[in-house]
N, C-alpha and C positions, 0 to 999 in steps of 0.2 A: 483621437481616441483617448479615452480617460486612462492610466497606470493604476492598473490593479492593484490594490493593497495586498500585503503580504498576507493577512489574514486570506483573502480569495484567492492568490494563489496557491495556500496549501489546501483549504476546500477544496478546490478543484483537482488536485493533482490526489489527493486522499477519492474524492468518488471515480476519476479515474483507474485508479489502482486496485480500488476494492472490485472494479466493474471485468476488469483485466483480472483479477484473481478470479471471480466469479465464474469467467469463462475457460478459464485455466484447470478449474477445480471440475467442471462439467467434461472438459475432454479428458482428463487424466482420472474418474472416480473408477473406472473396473479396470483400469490400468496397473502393470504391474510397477512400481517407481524403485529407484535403488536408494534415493533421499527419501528426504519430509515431503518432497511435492506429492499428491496435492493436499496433505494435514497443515503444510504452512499456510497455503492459501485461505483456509477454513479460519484460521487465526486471524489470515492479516485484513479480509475481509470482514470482522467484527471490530478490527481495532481503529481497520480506516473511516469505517463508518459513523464511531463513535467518534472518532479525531475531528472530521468534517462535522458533526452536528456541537460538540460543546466548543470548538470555533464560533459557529455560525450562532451562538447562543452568551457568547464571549462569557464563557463558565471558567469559573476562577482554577480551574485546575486543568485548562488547555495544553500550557505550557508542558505540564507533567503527560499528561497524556499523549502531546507530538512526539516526547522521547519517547516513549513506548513503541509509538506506532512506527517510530522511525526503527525503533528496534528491530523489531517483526518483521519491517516490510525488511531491511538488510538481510536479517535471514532467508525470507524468501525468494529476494534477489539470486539469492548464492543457491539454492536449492532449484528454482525451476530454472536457472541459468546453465546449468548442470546438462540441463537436457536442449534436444535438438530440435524438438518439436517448436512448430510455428510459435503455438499458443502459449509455450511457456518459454521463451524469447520473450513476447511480447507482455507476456505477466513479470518478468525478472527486470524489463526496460520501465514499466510503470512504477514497478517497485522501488527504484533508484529513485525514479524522479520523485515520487514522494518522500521518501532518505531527505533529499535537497532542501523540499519546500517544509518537511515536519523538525530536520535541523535547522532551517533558516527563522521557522517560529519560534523553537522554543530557545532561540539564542537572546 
C-alpha cells in the first residue's frame, strides 16, 4: 500500500471533521447548549472545507489556512467535548485529529 502524503492526510482528516461537525450541528440545532456547540461546528465546517480544497488545489496560502482550521477545529474540540452526547464526542475526536494533520501541514 502506497504512504499517503501529508498533504492527503490532512484532506482527509479536514472532510472527516467537517462531515463530523456537520452531523453534530444537525443534532444539537434546537438544542439548548451551555458552550459554542453547535455555532463552533458552523465555523469549523466552512474552515475545514475550505482547508481540504486549497490543499487539494496546492494554493499558496494552505499553510496559513491549516492554522486557522487548526484553530477552530481546537475550539470545537473543547466545546462539543464538553458534552456527553454520542455525536459531539465524535465531532470533538475528528476535530483533534484534524489539530494533528492541519499542525502537521502547516509546519
Amino acid at each position: 500500500m502506497r504512504e499517503m502524503s501529508k498533504n492527503q492526510v490532512c484532506i482527509d482528516a479536514c472532510q472527516k471533521c467537517a462531515i463530523a461537525c456537520e452531523q453534530c450541528l444537525t443534532a444539537m440545532i434546537d438544542k439548548d447548549s451551555d458552550n459554542d456547540c453547535p455555532h463552533c461546528c458552523r465555523e469549523c465546517i466552512d474552515l475545514c472545507l475550505l482547508c481540504a480544497q486549497a490543499m487539494a488545489r496546492d494554493n499558496r496560502f494552505a499553510e496559513a489556512i491549516c492554522e486557522l482550521c487548526a484553530e477552530a477545529c481546537e475550539w470545537c474540540a473543547q466545546q462539543c467535548g464538553a458534552h456527553d452526547h454520542d455525536h459531539c464526542q465524535a465531532c470533538a475526536k475528528a476535530c483533534r485529529e484534524c489539530v494533528d494533520a492541519c499542525r502537521a501541514m502547516a509546519a
